[in-house]
Residue frames as a rotation matrix with the C-alpha (Angstrom) as fourth column:
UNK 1
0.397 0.902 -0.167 77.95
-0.540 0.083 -0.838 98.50
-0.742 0.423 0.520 126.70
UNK 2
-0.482 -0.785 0.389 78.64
0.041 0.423 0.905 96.03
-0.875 0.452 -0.172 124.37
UNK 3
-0.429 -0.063 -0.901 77.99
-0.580 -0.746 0.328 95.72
-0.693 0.663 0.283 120.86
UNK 4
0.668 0.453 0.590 75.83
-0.260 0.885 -0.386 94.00
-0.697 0.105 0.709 118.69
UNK 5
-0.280 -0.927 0.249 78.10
0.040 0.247 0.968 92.01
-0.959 0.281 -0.032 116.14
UNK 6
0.339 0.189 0.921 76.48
0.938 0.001 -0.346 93.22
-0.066 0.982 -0.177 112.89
UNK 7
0.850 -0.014 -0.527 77.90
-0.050 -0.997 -0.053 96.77
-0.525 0.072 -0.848 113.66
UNK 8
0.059 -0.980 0.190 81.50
0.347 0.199 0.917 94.93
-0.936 0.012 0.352 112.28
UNK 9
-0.189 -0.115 0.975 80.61
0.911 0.349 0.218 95.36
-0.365 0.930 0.039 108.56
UNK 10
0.788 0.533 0.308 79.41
0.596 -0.786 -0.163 98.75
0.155 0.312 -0.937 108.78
UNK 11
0.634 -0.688 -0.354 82.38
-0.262 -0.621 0.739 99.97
-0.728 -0.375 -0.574 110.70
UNK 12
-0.040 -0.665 0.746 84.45
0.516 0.625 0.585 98.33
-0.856 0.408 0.318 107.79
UNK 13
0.132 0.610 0.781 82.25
0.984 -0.173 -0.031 100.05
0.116 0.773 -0.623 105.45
UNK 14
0.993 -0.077 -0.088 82.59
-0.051 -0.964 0.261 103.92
-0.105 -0.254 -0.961 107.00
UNK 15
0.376 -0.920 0.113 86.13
0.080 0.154 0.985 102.80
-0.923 -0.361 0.131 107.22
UNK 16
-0.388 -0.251 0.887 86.72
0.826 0.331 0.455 101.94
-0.408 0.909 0.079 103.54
UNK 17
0.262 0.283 0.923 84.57
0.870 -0.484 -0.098 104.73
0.419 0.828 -0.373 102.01
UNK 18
0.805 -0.338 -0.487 86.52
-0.049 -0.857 0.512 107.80
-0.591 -0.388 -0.707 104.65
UNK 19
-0.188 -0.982 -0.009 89.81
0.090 -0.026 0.996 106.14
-0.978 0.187 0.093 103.03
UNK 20
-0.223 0.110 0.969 88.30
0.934 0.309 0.180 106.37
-0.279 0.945 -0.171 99.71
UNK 21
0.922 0.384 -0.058 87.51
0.381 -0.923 -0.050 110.17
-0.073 0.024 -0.997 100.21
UNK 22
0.535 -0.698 -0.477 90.76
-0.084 -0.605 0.792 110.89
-0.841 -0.384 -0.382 101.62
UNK 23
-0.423 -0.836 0.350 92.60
0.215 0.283 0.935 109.57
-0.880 0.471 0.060 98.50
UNK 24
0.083 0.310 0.947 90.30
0.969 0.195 -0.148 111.36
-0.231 0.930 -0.284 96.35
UNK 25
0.896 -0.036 -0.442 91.21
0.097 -0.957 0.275 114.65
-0.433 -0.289 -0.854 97.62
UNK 26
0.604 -0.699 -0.383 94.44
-0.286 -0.639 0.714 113.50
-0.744 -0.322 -0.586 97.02
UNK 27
-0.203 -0.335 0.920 94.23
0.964 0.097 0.248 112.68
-0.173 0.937 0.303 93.71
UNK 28
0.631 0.576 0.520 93.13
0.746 -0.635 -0.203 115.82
0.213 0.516 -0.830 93.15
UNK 29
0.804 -0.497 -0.327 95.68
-0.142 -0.694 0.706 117.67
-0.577 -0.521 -0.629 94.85
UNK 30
0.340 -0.521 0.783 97.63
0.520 0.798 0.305 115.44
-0.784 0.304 0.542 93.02
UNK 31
0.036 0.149 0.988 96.36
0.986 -0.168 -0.010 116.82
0.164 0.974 -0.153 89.37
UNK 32
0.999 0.040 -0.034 96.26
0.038 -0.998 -0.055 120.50
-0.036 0.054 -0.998 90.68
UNK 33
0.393 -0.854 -0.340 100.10
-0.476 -0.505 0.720 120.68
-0.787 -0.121 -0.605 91.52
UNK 34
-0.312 -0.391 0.866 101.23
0.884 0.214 0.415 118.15
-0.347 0.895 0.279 88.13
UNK 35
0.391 0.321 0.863 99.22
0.890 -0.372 -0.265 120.87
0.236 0.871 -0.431 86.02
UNK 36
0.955 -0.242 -0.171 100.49
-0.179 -0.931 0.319 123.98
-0.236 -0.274 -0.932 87.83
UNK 37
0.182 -0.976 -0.117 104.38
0.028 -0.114 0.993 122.29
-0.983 -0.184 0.006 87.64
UNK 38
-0.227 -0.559 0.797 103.81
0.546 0.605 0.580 121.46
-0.806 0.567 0.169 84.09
UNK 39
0.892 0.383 0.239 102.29
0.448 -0.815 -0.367 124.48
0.054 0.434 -0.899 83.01
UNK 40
0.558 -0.767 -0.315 105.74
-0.382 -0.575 0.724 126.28
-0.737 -0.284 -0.614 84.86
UNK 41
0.449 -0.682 -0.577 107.56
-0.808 -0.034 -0.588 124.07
0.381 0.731 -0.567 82.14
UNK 42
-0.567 -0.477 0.671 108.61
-0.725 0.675 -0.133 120.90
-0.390 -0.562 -0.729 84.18
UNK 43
0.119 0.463 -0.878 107.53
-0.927 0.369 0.069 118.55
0.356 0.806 0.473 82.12
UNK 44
-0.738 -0.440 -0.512 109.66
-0.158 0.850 -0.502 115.51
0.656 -0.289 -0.697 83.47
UNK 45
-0.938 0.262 0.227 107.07
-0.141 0.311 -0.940 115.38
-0.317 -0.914 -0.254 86.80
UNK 46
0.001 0.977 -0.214 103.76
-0.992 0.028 0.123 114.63
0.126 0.212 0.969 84.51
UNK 47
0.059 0.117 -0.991 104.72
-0.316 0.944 0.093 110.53
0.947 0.308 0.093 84.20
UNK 48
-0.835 -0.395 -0.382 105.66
0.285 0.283 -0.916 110.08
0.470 -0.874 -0.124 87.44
UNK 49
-0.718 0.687 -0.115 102.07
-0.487 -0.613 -0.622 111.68
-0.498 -0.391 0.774 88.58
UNK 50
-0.098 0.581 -0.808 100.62
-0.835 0.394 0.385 109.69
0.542 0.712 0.447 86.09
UNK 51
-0.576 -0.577 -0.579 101.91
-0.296 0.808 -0.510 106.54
0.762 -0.122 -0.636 88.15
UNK 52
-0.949 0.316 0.003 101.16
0.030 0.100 -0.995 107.76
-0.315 -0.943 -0.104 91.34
UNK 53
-0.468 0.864 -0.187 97.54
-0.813 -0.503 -0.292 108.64
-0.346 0.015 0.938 90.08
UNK 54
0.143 0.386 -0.911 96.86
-0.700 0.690 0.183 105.26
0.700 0.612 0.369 88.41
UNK 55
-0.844 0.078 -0.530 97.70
0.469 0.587 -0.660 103.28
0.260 -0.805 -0.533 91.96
UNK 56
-0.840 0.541 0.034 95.33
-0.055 -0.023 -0.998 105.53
-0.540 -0.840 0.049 93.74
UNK 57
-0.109 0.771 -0.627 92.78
-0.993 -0.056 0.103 104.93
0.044 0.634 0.772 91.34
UNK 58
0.069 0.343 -0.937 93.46
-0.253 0.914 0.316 100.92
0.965 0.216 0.150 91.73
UNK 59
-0.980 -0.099 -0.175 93.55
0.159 0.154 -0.975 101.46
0.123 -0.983 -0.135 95.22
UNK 60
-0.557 0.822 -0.116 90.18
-0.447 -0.415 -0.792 103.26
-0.700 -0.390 0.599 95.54
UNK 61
0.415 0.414 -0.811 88.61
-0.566 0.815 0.126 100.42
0.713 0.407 0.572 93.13
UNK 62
-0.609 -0.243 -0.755 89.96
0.234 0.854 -0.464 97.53
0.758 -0.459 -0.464 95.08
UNK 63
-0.940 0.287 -0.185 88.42
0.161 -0.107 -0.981 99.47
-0.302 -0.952 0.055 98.26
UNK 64
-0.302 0.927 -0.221 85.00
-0.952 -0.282 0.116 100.29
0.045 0.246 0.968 95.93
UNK 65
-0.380 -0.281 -0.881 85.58
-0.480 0.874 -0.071 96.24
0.790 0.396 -0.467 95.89
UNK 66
-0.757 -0.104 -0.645 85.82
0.581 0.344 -0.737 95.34
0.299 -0.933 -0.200 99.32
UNK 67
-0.923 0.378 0.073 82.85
-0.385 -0.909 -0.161 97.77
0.005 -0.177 0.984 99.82
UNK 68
-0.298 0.381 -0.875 80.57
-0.880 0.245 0.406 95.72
0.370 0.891 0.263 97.93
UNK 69
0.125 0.496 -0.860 81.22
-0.382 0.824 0.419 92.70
0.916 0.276 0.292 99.00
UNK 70
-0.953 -0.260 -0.157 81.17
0.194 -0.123 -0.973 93.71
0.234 -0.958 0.167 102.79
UNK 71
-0.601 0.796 0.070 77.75
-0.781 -0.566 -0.264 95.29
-0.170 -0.213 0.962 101.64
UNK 72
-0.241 0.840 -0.486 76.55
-0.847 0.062 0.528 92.28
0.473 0.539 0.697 100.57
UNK 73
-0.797 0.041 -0.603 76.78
0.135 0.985 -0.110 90.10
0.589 -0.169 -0.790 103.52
């Protein structure tokens, strides 16, 4: 069976907003173990979490991007 060729943008679309889920879980996992290590007194591992958390945040914008203007052809 073959497909019709407007299904391309949608699969792009389900595609983009599963990876945008998954990397909000794991920002959140993210913030649960910084606050649990830095509560224990490890301080040193909050910037470095801070880092990683500010990519996936301009990762999952760029993909809220590409979302958008996939939705609007």
């Amino acid at each position: 069976m073959m497909r019709s060729p407007n299904h391309g943008p949608l699969v792009a679309i389900d595609g983009a907003l599963a990876l945008i889920a998954i990397l909000l879980i794991v920002q959140m996992w993210l913030l649960s173990a910084t606050l649990e290590a830095f509560m224990s007194g490890r301080h040193a591992v909050a910037l470095p979490a801070a880092l990683v958390s500010i990519g996936l945040t301009g990762v999952c914008v760029a993909l809220g991007a590409f979302v958008r203007k996939v939705g609007r052809r």
